[in-house]
C-alpha positions in Angstrom: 263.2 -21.5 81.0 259.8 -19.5 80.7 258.2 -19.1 77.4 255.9 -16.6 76.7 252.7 -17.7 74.6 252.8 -16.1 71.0 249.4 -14.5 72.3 250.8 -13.1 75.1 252.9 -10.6 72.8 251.0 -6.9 72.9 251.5 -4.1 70.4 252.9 -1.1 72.3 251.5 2.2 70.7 252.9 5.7 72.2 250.0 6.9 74.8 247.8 9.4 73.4 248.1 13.4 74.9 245.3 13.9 77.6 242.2 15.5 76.6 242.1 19.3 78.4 239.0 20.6 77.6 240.3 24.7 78.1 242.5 23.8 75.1 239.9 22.6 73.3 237.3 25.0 74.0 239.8 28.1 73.6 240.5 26.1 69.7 236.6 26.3 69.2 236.0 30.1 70.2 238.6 31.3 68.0 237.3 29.0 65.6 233.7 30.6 66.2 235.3 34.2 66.2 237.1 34.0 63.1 235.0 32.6 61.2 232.7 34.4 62.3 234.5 37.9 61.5 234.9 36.7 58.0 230.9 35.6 57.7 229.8 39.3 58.1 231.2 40.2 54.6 233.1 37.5 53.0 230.6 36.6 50.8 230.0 40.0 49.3 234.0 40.5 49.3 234.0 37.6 46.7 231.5 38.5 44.7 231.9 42.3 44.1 235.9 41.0 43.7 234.5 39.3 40.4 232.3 41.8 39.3 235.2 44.3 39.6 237.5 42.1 37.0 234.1 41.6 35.0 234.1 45.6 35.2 237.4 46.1 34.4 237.2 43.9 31.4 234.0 45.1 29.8 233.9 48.5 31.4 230.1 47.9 32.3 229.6 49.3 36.1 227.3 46.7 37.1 223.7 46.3 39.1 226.2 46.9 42.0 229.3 49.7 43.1 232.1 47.4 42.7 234.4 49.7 45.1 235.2 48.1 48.3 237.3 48.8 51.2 239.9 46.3 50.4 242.0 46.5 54.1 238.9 45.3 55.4 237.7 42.7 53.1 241.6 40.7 52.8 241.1 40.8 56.8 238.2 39.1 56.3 239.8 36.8 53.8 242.7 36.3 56.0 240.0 35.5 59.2 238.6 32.8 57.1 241.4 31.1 56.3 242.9 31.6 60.1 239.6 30.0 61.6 240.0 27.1 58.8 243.7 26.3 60.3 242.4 27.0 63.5 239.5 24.2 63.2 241.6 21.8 61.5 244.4 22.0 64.6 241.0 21.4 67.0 239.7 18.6 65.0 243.3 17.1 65.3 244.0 18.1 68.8 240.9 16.0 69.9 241.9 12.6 67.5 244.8 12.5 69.1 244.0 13.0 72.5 241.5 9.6 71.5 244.3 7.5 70.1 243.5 7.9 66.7 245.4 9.2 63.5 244.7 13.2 63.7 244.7 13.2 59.9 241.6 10.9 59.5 240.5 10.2 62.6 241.0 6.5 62.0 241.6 3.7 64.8 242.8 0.0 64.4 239.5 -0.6 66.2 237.3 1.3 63.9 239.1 0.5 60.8 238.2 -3.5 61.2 234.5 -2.6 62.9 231.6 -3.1 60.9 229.1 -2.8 63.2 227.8 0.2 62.4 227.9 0.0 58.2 224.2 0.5 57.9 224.4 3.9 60.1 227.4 5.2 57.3 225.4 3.8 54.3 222.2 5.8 55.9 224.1 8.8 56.3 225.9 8.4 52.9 222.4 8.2 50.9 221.5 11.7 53.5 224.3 13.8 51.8 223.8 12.3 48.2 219.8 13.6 48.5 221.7 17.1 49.7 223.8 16.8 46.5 221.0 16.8 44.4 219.1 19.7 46.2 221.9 22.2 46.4 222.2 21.4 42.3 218.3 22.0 42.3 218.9 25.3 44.7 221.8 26.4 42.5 220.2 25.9 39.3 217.4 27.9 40.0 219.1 30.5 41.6 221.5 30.8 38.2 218.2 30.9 35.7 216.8 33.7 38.0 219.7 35.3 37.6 220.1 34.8 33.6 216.9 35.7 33.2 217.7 39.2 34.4 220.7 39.1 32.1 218.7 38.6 29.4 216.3 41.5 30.0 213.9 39.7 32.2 211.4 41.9 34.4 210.2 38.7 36.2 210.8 39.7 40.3 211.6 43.9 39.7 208.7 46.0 40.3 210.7 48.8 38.2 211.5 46.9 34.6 214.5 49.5 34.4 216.2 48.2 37.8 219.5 47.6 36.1 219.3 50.4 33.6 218.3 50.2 30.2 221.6 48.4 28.8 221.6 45.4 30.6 223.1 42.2 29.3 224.1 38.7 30.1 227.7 39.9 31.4 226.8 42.6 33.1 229.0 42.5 36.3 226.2 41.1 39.4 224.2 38.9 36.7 225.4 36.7 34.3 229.1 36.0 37.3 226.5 35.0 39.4 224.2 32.9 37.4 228.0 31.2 36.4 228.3 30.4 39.9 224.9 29.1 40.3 225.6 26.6 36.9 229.3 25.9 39.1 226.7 25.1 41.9 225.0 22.7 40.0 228.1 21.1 39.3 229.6 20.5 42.7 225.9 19.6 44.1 225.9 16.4 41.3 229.5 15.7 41.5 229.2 15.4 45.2 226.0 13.0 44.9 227.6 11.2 42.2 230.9 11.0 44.3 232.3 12.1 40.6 235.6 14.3 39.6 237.1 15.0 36.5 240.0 13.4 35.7 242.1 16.3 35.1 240.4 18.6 38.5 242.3 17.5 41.7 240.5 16.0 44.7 240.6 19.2 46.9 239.4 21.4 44.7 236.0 20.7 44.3 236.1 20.3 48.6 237.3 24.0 48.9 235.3 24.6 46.4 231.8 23.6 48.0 233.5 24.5 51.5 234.0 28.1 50.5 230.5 28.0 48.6 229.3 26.9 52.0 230.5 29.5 54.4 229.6 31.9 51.6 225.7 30.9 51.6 225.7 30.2 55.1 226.2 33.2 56.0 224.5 35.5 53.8 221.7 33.4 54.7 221.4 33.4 58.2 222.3 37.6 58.1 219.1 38.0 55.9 216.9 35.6 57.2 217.1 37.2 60.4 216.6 40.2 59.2 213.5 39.4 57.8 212.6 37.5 61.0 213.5 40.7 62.6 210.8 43.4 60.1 208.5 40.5 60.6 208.9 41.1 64.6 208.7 44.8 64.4 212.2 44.9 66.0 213.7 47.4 62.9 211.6 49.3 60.3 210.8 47.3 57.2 212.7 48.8 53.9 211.0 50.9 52.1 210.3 50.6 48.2 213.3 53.0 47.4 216.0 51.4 49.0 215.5 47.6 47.2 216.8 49.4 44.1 213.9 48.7 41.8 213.7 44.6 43.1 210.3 43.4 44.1 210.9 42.8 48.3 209.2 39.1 47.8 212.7 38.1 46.0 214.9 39.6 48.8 212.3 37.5 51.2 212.7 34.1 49.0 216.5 34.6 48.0 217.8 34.6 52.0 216.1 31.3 53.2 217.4 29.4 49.6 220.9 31.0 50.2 220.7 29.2 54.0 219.3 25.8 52.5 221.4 26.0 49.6 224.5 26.0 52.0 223.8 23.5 54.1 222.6 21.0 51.6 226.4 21.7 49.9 228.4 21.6 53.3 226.4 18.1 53.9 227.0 16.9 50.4 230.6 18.0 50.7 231.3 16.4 54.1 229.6 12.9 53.1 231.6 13.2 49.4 235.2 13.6 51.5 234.3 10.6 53.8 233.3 8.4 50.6 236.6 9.2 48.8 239.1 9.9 51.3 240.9 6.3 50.8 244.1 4.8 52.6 245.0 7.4 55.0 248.9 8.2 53.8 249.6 9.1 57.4 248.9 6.0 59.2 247.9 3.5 56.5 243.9 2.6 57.5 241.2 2.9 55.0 
């Protein structure tokens, strides 16, 4: 009778999907284009979205119009969120054509290789340092903002920018310098790899994800066009059209938005791989 050695006995596993590349780069492009769609205005959709409540509540109008074409900014929403799911079914579409869990990417292989711990404790200690400079970023950003709250001139070249009843809650000032102190936050939590007890794991992630697209974008839109008045490829704005706001903040303001984001998407990312755990799909971790 033949015997089969107890080595000899090979864990069958259901063969992974093959890769197609059109798949995958049709996922990516729609990824590209709806995000994209929702870059050009989400992050002022969210923002004058607060100031309206703020408005409604303390009937103060604001440093900005808080009227908004509202068909257009929920398409812009709805965009976002589209080229989130969209991403998501890439990123999974891809880890299962490689034989690995599409919810964490995991393999049996990787899960028991240590070979490459120093390159993951390297990259770990990169996104902790981004941690602590969006914070930095965010804080500043939030005291520039209070300080304009609290009838501060420092950065307007007409002291009655605002109007001459300004204070901290004005809608467009004190929000903002809120969500530069939530910045701070999120940039030290994710550093820290540190969540309250009582906030739920994914909320600080869409949190600093959201934050991140938000920055990101307004970011690259006005660093480029400064890049493009520096060029001479559109005409500079004039004195009148900053609204009273020395131009040297609008030139400083863009480039920190662009940092600010990245730092947070990087401190976000390396926070999620530190704390994802035991994957509940397939049990690695």
């Amino acid at each position: 009778m033949n015997r089969q050695p107890a080595n000899s006995q090979i864990e069958t596993r259901p063969a992974a999907p093959p890769y197609r590349p059109l798949v995958a780069a049709a996922g990516w492009t729609a990824t590209v284009l709806l995000i994209g769609f929702a870059a050009t205005g989400v992050a002022l959709d969210i923002l004058l979205t607060i100031m309206k409540g703020i408005s409604l509540l303390t009937g103060d109008r604001g440093v900005l119009d808080p009227d908004m074409n509202w068909t257009l900014s929920g398409a812009r929403v709805a965009s976002l969120i589209a080229g989130t799911a969209v991403a998501v079914a890439a990123i999974r579409y891809r880890r299962r054509s490689l034989g690995a869990c599409p919810r964490c990417g995991r393999t049996p292989h990787s899960a028991n290789d240590h070979t490459g711990a120093a390159e993951v404790s390297g990259l770990s200690g990169y996104t902790r340092h981004a941690g602590y400079v969006s914070a930095l970023l965010a804080a500043a950003y939030g005291g520039f903002k209070a300080q304009w709250g609290l009838g501060g001139t420092f950065g307007l070249d007409d002291p009655h920018a605002f109007g001459d009843d300004v204070h901290l809650w004005t809608p467009g000032l004190g929000d903002t310098a809120v969500l530069g102190l939530i910045g701070v936050a999120l940039g030290i939590g994710f550093a820290r790899t540190w969540t309250p007890r009582l906030i739920p794991h994914w909320m600080p992630l869409t949190a600093g994800y959201v934050g991140s697209v938000m920055l990101i974008s307004t970011g690259l839109m006005g660093t480029g066009m400064t890049v493009a008045h520096r060029l001479g490829l559109v005409d500079p704005p004039q004195a009148g059209d900053l609204g009273g706001v020395s131009a040297w903040v609008f030139q400083g303001i863009y480039p920190l938005f662009l940092t600010w984001g990245l730092t947070m998407a990087s401190a976000a990312i390396g926070y999620r791989y530190r704390t994802r755990g035991r994957c509940r799909a397939c049990g690695l971790g």
